[in-house]
CHARMM internal coordinates of N, CA and C (Angstrom, degrees):
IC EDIT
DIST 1 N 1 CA 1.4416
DIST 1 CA 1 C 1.5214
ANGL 1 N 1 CA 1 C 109.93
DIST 1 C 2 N 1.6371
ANGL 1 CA 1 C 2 N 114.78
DIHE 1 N 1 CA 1 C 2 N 167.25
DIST 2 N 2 CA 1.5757
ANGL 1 C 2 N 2 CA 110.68
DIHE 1 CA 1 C 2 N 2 CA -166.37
DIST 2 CA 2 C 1.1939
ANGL 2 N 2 CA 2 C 78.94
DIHE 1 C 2 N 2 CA 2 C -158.89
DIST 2 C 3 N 1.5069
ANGL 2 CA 2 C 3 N 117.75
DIHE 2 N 2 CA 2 C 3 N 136.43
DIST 3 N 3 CA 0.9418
ANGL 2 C 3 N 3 CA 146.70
DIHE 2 CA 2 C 3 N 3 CA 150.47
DIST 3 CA 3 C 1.6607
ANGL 3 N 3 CA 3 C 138.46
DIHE 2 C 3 N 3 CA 3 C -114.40
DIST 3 C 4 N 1.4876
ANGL 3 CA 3 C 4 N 115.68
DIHE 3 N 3 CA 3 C 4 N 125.36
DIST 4 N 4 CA 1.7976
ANGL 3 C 4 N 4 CA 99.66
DIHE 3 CA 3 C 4 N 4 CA -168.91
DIST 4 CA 4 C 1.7152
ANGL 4 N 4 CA 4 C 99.03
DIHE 3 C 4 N 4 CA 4 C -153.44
DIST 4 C 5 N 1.2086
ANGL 4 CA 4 C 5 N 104.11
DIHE 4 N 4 CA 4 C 5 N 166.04
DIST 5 N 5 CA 1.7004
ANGL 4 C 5 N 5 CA 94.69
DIHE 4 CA 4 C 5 N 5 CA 148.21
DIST 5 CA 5 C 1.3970
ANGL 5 N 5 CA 5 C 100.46
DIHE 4 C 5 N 5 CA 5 C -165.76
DIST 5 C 6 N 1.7755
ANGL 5 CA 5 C 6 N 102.13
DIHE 5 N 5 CA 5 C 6 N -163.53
DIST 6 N 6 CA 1.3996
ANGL 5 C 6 N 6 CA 104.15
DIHE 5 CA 5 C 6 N 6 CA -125.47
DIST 6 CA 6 C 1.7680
ANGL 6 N 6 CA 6 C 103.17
DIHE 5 C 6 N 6 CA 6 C -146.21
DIST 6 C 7 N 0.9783
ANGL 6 CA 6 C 7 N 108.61
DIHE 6 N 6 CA 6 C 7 N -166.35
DIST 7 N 7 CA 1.7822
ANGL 6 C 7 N 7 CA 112.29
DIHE 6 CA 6 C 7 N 7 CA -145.34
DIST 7 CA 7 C 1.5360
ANGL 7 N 7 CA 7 C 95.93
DIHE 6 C 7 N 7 CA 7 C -78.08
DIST 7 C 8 N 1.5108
ANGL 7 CA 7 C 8 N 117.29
DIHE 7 N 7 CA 7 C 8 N -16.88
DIST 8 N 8 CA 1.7825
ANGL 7 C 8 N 8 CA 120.72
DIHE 7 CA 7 C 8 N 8 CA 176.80
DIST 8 CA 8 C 1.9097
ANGL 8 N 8 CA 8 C 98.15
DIHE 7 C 8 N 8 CA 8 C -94.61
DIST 8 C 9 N 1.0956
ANGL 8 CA 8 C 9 N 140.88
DIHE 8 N 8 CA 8 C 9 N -5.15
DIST 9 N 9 CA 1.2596
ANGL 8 C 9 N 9 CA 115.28
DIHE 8 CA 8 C 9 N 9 CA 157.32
DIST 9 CA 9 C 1.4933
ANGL 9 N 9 CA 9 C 93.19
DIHE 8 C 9 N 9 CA 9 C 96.13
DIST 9 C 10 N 1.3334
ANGL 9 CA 9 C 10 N 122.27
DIHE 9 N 9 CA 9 C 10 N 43.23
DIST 10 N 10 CA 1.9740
ANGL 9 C 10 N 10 CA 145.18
DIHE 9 CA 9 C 10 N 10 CA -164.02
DIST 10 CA 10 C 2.1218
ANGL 10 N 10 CA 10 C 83.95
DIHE 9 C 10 N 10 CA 10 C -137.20
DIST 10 C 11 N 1.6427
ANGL 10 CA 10 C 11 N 75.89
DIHE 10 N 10 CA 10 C 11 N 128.82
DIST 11 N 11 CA 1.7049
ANGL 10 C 11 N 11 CA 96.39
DIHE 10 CA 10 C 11 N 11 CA 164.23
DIST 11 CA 11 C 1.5937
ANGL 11 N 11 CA 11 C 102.71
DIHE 10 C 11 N 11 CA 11 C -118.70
DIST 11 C 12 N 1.0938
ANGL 11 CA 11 C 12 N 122.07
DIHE 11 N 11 CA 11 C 12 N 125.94
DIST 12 N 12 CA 1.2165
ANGL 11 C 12 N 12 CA 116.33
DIHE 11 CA 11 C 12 N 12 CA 164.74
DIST 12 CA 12 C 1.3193
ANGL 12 N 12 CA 12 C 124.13
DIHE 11 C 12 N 12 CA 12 C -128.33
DIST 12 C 13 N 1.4403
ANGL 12 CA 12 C 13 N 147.95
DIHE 12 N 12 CA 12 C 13 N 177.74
DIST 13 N 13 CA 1.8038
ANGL 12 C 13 N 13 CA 142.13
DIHE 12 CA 12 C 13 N 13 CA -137.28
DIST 13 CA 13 C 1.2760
ANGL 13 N 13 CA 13 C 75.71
DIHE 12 C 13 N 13 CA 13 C 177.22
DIST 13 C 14 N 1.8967
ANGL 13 CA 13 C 14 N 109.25
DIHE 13 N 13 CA 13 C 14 N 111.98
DIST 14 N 14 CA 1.0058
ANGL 13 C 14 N 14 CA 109.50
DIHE 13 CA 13 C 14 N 14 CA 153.22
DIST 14 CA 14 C 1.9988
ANGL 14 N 14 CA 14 C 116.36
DIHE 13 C 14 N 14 CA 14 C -124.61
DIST 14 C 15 N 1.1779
ANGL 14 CA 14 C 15 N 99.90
DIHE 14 N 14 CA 14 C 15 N 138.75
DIST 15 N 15 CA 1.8743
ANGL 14 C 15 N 15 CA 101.82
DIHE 14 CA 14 C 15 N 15 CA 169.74
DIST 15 CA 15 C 2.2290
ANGL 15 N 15 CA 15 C 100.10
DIHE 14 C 15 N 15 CA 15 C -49.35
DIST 15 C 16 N 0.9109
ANGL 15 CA 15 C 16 N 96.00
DIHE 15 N 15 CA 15 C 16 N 123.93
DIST 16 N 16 CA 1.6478
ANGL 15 C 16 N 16 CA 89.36
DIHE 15 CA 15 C 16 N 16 CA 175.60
DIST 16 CA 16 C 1.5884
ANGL 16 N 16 CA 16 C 100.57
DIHE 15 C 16 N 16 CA 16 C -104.06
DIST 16 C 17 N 1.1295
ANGL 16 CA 16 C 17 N 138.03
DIHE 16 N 16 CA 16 C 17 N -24.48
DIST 17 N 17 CA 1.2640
ANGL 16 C 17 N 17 CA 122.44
DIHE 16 CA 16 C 17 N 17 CA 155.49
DIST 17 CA 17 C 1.4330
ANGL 17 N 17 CA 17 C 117.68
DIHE 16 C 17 N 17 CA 17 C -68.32
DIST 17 C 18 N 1.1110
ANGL 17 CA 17 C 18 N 136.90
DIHE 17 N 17 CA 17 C 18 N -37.18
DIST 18 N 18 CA 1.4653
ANGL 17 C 18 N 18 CA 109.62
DIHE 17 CA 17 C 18 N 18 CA -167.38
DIST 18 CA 18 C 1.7811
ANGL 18 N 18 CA 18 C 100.65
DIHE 17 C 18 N 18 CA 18 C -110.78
DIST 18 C 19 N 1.6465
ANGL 18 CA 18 C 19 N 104.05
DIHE 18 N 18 CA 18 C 19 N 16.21
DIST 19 N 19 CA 1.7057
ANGL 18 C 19 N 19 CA 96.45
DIHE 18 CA 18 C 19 N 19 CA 162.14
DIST 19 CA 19 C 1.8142
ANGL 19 N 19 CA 19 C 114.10
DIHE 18 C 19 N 19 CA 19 C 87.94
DIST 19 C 20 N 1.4130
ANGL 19 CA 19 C 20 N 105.40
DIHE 19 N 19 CA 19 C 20 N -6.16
DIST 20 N 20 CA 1.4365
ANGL 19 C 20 N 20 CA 86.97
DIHE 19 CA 19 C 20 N 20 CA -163.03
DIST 20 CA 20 C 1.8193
ANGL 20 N 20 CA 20 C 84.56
DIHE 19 C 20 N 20 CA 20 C -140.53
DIST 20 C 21 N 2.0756
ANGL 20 CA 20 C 21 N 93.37
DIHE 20 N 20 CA 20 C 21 N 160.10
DIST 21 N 21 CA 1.1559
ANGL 20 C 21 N 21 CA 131.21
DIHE 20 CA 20 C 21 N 21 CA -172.32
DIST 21 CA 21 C 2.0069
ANGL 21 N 21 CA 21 C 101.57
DIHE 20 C 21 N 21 CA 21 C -61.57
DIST 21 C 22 N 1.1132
ANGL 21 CA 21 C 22 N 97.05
DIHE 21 N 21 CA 21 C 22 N 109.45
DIST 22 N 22 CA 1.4343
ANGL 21 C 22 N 22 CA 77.70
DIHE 21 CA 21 C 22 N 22 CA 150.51
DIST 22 CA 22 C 1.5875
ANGL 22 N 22 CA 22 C 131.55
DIHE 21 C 22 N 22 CA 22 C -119.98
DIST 22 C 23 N 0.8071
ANGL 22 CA 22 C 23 N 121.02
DIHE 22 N 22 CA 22 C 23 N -3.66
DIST 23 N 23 CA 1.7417
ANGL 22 C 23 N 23 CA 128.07
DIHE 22 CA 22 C 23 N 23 CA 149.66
DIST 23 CA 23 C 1.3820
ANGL 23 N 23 CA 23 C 130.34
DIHE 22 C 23 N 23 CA 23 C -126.33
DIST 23 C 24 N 0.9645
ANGL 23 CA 23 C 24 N 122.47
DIHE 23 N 23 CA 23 C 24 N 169.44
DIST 24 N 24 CA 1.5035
ANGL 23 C 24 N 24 CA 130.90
DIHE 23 CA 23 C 24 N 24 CA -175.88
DIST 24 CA 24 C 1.4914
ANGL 24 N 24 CA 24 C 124.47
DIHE 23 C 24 N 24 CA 24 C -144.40
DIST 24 C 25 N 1.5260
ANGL 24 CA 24 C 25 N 125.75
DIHE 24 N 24 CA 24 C 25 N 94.83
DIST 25 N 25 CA 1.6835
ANGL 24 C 25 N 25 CA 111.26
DIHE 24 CA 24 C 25 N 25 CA -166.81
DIST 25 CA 25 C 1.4980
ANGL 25 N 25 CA 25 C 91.04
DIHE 24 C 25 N 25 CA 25 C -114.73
DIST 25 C 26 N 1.3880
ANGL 25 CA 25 C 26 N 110.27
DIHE 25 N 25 CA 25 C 26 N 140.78
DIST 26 N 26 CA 1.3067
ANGL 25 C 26 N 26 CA 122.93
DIHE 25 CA 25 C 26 N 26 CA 157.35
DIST 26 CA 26 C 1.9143
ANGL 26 N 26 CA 26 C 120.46
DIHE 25 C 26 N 26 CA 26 C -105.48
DIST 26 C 27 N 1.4488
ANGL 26 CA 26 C 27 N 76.37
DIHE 26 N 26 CA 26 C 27 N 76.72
DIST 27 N 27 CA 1.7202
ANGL 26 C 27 N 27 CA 85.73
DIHE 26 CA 26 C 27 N 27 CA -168.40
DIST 27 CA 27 C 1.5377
ANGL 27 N 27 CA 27 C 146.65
DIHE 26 C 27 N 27 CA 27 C -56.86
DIST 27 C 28 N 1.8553
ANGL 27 CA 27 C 28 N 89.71
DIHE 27 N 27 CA 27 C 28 N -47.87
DIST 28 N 28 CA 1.1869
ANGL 27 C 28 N 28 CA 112.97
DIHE 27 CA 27 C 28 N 28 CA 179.27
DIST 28 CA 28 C 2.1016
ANGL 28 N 28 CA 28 C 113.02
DIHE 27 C 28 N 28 CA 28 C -126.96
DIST 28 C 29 N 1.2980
ANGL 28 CA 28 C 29 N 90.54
DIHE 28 N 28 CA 28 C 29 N -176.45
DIST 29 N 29 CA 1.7770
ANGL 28 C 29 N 29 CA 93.45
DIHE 28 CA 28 C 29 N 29 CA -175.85
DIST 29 CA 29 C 1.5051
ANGL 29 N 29 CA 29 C 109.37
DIHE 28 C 29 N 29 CA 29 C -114.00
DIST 29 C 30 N 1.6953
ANGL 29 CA 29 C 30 N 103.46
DIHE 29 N 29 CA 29 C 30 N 24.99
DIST 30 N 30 CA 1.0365
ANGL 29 C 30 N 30 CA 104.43
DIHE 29 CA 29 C 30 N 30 CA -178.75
DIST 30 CA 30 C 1.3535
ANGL 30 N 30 CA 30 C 117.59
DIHE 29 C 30 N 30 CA 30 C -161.15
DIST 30 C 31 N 1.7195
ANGL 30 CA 30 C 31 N 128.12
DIHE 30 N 30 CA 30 C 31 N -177.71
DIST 31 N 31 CA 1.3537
ANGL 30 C 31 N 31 CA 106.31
DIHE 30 CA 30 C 31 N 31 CA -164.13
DIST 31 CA 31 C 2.0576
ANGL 31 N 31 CA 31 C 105.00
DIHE 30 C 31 N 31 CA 31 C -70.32
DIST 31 C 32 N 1.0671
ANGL 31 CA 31 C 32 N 107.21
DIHE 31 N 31 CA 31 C 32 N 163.44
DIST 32 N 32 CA 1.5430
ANGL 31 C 32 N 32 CA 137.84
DIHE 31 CA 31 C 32 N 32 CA 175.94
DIST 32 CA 32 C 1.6602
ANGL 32 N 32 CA 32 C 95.11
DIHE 31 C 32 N 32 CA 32 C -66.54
DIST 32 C 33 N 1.5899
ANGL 32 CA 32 C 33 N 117.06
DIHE 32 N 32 CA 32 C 33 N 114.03
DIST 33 N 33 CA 1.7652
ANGL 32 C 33 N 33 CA 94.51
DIHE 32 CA 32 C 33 N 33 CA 161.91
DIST 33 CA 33 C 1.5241
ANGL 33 N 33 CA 33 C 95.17
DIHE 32 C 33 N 33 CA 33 C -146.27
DIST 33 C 34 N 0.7708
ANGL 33 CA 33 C 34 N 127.84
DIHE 33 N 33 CA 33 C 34 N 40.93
DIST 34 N 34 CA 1.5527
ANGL 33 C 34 N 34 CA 145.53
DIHE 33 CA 33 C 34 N 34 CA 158.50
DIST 34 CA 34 C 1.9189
ANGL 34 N 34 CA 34 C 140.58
DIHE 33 C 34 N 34 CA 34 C -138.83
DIST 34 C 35 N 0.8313
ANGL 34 CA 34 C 35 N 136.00
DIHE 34 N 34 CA 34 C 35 N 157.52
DIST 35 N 35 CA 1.2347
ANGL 34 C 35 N 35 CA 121.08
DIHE 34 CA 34 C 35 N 35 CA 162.46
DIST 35 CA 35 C 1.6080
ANGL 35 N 35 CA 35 C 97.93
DIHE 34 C 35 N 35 CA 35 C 174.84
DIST 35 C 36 N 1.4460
ANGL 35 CA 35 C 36 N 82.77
DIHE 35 N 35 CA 35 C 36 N 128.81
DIST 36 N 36 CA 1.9240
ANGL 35 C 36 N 36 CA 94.76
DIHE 35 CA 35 C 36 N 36 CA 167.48
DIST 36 CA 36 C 1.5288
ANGL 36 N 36 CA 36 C 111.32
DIHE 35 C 36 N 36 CA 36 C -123.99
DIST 36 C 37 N 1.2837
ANGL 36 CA 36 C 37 N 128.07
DIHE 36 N 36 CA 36 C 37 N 138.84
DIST 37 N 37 CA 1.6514
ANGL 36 C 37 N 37 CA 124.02
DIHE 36 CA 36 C 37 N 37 CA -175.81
DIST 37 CA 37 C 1.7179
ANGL 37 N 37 CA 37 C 97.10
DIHE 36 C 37 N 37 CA 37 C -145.40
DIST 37 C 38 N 1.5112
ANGL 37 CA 37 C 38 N 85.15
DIHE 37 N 37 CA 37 C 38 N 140.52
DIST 38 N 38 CA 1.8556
ANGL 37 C 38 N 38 CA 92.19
DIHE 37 CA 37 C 38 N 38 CA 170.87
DIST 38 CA 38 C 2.1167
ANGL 38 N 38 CA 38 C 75.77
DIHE 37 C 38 N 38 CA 38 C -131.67
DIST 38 C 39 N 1.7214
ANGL 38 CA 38 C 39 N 80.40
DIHE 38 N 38 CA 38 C 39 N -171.24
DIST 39 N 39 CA 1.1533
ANGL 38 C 39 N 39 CA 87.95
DIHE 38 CA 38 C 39 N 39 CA 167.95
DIST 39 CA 39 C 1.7210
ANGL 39 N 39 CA 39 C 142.23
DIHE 38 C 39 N 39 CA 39 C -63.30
DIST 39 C 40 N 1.0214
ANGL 39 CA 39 C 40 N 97.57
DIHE 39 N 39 CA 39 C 40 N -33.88
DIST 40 N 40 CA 1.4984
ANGL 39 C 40 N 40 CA 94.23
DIHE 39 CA 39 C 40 N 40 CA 159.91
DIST 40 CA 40 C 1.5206
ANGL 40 N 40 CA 40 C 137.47
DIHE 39 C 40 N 40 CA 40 C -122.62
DIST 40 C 41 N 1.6945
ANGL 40 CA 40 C 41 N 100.77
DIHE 40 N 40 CA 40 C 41 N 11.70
DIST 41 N 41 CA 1.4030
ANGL 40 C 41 N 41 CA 100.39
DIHE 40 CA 40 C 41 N 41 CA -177.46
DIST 41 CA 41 C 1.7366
ANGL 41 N 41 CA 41 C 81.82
DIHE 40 C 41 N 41 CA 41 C -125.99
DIST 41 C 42 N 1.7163
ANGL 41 CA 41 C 42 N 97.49
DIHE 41 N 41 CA 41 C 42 N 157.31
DIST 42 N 42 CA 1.4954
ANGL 41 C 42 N 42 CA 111.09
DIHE 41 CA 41 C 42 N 42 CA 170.62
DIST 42 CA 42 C 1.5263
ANGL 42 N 42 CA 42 C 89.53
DIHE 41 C 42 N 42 CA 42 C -131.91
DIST 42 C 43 N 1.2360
ANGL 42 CA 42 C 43 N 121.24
DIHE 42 N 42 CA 42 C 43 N 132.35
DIST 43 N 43 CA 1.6928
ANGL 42 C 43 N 43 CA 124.70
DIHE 42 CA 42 C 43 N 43 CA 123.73
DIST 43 CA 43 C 1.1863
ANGL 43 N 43 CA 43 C 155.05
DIHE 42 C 43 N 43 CA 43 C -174.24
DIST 43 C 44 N 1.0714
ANGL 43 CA 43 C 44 N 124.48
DIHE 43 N 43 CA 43 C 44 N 159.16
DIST 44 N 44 CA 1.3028
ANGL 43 C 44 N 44 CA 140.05
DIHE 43 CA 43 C 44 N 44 CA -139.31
DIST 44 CA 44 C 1.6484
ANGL 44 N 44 CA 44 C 136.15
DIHE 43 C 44 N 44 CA 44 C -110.01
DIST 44 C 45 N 1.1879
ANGL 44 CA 44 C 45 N 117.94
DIHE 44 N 44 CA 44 C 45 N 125.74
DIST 45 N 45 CA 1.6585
ANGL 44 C 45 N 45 CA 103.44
DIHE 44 CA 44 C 45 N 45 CA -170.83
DIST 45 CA 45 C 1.5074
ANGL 45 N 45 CA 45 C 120.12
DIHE 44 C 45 N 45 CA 45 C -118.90
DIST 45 C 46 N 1.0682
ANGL 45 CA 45 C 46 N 127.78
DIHE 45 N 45 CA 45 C 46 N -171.18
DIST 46 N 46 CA 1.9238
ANGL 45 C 46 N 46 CA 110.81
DIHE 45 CA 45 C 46 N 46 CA -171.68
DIST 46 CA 46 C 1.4726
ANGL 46 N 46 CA 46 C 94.33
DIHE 45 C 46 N 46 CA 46 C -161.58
DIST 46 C 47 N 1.4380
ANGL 46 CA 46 C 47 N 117.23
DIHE 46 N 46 CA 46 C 47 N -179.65
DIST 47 N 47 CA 1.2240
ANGL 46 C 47 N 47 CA 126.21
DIHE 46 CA 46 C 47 N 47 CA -151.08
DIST 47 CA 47 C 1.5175
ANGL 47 N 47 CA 47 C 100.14
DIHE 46 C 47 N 47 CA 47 C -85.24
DIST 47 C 48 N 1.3467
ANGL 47 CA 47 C 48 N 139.09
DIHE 47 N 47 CA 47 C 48 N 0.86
DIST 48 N 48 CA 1.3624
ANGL 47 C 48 N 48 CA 165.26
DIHE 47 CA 47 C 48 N 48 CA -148.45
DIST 48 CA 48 C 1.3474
ANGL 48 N 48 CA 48 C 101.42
DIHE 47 C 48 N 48 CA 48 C -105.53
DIST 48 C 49 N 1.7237
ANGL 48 CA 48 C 49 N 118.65
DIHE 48 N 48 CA 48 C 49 N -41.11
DIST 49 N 49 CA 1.2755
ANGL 48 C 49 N 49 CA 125.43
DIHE 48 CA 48 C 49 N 49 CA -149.44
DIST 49 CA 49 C 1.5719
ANGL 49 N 49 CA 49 C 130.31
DIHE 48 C 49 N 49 CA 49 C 97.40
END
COOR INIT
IC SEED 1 N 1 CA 1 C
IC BUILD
């Protein structure tokens, strides 16, 4: 699995073997410049704080 996000403030988790999205967060109002994930916790911080 891969997880990242991106300059609109979008987390996304994708399966990299089978190619496809499996979630989608629109978290923040700003770019993505953090992220920590275990298995059941995700989170995430942005240029906002």
């Amino acid at each position: 699995m891969l997880c990242f996000g991106n300059r609109r403030g979008e987390i996304k988790l994708w399966d990299v073997d089978h190619k496809q999205n499996l979630r989608h967060f629109q978290s923040h109002q700003s770019s993505v410049t953090a992220i920590s994930w275990s298995q059941q916790l995700l989170s995430s911080g942005s240029a906002l704080g």
